[in-house]
N, C-alpha and C positions, 0 to 999 in steps of 0.2 A: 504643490511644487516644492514649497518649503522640506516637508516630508521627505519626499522623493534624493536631493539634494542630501540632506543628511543622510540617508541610507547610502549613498554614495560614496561620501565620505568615511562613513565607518568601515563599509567593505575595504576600501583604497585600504585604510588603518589598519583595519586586521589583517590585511595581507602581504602590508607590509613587513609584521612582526614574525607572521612563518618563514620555515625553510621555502628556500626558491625551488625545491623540487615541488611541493605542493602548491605555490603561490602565483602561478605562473597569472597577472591581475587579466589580463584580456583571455584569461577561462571563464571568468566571473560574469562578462559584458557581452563577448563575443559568441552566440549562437552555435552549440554541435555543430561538426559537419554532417551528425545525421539528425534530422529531420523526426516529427513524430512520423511521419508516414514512410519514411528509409527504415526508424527502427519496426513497424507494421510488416511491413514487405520482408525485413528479416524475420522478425519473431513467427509469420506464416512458414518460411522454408523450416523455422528448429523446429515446428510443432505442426504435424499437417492437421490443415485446418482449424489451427491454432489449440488443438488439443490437445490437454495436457494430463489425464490419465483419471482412472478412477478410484475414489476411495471408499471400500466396503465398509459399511458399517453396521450398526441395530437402525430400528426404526425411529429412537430418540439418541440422540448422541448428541454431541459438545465438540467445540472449537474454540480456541483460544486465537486473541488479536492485539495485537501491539501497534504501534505507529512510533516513525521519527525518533529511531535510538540515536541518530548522527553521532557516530562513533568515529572516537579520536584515538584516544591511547589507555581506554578501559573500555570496561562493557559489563559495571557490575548489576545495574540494574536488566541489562537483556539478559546476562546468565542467570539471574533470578528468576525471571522468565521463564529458562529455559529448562530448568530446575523444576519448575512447578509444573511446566509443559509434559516433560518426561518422567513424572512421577504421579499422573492423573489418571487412572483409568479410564476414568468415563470419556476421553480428547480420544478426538478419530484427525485432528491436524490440526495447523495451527496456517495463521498470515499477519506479514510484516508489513505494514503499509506504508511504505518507502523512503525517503532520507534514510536508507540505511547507514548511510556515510555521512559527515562533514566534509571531509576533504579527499581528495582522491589519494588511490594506492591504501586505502585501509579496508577493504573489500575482505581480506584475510582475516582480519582481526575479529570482522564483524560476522563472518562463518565460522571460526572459533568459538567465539558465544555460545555458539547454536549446535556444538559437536555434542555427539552422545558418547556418554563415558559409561561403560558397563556396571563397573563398581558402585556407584550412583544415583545412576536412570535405571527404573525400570521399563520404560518405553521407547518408544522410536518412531514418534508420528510423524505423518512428512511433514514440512515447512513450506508453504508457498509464499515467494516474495515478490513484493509490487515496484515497481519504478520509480521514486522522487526527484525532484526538480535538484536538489543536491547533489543525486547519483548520477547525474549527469553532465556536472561542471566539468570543464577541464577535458570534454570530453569521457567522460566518466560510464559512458554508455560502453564503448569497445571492450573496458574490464570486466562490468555487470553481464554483457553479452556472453561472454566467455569464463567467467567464475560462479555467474548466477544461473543465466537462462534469460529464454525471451521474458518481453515488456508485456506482453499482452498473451490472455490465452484464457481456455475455461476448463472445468474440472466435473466431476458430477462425482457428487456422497451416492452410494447405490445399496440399499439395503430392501429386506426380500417383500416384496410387491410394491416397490416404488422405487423412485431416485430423484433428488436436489439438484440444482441448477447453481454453478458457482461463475460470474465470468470476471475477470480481472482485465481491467479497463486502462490503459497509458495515458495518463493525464500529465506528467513529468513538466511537458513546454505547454502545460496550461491550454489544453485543447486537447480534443481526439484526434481532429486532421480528418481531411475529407475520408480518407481509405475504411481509415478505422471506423468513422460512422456509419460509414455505408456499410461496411461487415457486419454492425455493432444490430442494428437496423433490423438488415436482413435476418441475420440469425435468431433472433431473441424473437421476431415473428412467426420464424416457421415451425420454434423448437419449445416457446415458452408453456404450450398445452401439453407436454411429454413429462413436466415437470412437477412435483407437490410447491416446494417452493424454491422461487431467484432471488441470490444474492449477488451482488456488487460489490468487488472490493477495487479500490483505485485512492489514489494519493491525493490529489489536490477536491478539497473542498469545492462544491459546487455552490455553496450560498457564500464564500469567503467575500470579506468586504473589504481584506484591507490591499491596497495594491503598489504597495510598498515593496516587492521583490521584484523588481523592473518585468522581465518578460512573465515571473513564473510566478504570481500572486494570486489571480482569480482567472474563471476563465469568463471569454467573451462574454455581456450578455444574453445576445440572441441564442447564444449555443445552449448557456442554461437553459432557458424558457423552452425550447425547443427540448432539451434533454428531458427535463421533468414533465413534458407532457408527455412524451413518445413513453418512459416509465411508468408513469400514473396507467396510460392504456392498457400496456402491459400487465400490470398485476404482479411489481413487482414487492419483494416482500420486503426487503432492505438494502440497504446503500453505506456499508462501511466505507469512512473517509476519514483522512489525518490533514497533514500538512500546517491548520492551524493553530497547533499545541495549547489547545485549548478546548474543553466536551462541551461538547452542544448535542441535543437530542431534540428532533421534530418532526414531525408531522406533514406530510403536504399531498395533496390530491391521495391519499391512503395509502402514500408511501413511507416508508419511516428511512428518515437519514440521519446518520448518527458519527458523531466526528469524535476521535478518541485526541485525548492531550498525549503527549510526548511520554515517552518513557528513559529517555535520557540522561546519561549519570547528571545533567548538572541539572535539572526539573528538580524543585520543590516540592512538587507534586507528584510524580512518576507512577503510572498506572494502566492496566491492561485491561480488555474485558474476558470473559468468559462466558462464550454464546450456547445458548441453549436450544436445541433443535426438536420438535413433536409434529406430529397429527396437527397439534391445536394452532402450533404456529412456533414463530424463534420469541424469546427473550433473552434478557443479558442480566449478568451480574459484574459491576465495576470489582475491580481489584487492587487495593494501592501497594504499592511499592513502598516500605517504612524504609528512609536519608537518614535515621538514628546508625553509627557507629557503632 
């Protein structure tokens, strides 16, 4: 309760020090007016049947993943990023697993980052980006909606005698919400034999313990328990996850869940992975970010 209480207060505090255009404090407390399952019902109309296109590739190929830049008024470590994104050969795409923002109306700044500059880049992999609990203060869905794209959606790597499974999960208000499960469910039963392997990319942490960000800190219990079993059956292959800026890698029923730390200019740590896809299966290689000047 103690906890709870001081989170309170600092939020109060720091929002009191922002511009009032950003700070509006009952964005912070007061619930979107849409819904996970209002944004669901939208991201179905921008993407039929929530798909979101194919990426050719070779038979082993690479992806690049970041988590939680929460971009204020730089974005030196995403352009680093994004830098190394577009000068890799071996990257068939990349994904942002969500807090793209700290505070609303910086949506610009934080696709700036992410521009390919000819002079520069030699590539131009697409970007797919996820929803965070951040992206969504203030109302912050309506911007993302409209500057970013839908909350949820899947994608397939397609290269010659197979194709990957990618599906991107809204987890933002700390649940799926009945719609999206029940999509989630169905799909991934009917489609997951079509597949070599599935991945999961989604923002909040599904083992996260601490529940210190009033609605958006962990989700339900029972949802967990339920999630990870209905995945374990599946035969899914992994489960990228951010939100608590901090790497965790594990193990559970033969699925591997794997939580990246923040990549944010003010992390001491700032770090990205670089996923590796075969025949044999995915592994990762950690990548940091050097805060030397």
């Amino acid at each position: 309760m103690l906890q709870m209480v001081i989170r309170i207060f600092l939020l109060i505090l720091s929002a009191s020090v922002c511009s009032c255009s950003h700070a509006d404090i009952k964005g912070l407390f007061i619930p979107p007016k849409d819904g996970v399952d209002e944004r669901f019902e939208q991201s179905m109309e921008m993407n039929d049947g929530l798909y979101a296109g194919t990426i050719e590739t070779e038979e082993s190929y690479s992806f690049y993943v970041a988590a939680d830049p929460h971009i204020k008024d730089t974005y030196r470590n995403l352009g680093i990023f994004n830098d190394a994104l577009k000068n890799d050969g071996e990257t068939s795409f990349a994904a942002i697993l969500g807090d793209c923002i700290d505070v609303k109306d910086n949506l610009a700044l934080y696709l700036e980052a992410l521009t390919y500059y000819p002079d520069r880049h030699s590539y131009d992999p697409e970007i797919f980006h996820i929803l965070g609990n951040h992206d969504i203060f203030f109302n912050g869905w309506e911007d993302f909606r409209e500057s970013v794209g839908a909350s949820a959606y899947w994608f397939e790597a397609v290269f010659p005698n197979g194709k990957d499974m990618y599906i991107t999960l809204d987890t933002a208000s700390g649940t799926l919400g009945r719609k999206q499960m029940q999509w989630f469910k169905t799909f991934l039963t009917e489609n997951r034999n079509s597949y070599r392997h599935c991945v999961i990319l989604t923002h909040t942490n599904l083992f996260y313990r601490d529940n210190s960000q009033t609605g958006s800190g962990n989700m339900p219990l029972e949802e967990t328990f339920d999630l990870i079993d209905f995945l374990s059956r599946q035969n899914v292959s992994l489960v990228l996850q951010g939100h608590d800026h901090h790497r965790e890698d594990l193990t559970y029923g033969n699925v591997r869940y794997t939580v990246l730390g923040t990549i944010r200019d003010e992390s001491k740590t700032p770090e990205y992975l670089k996923v590796n896809v075969n025949k044999d299966g995915i592994s990762y290689e950690w990548q940091t970010i050097s805060t030397a000047d």
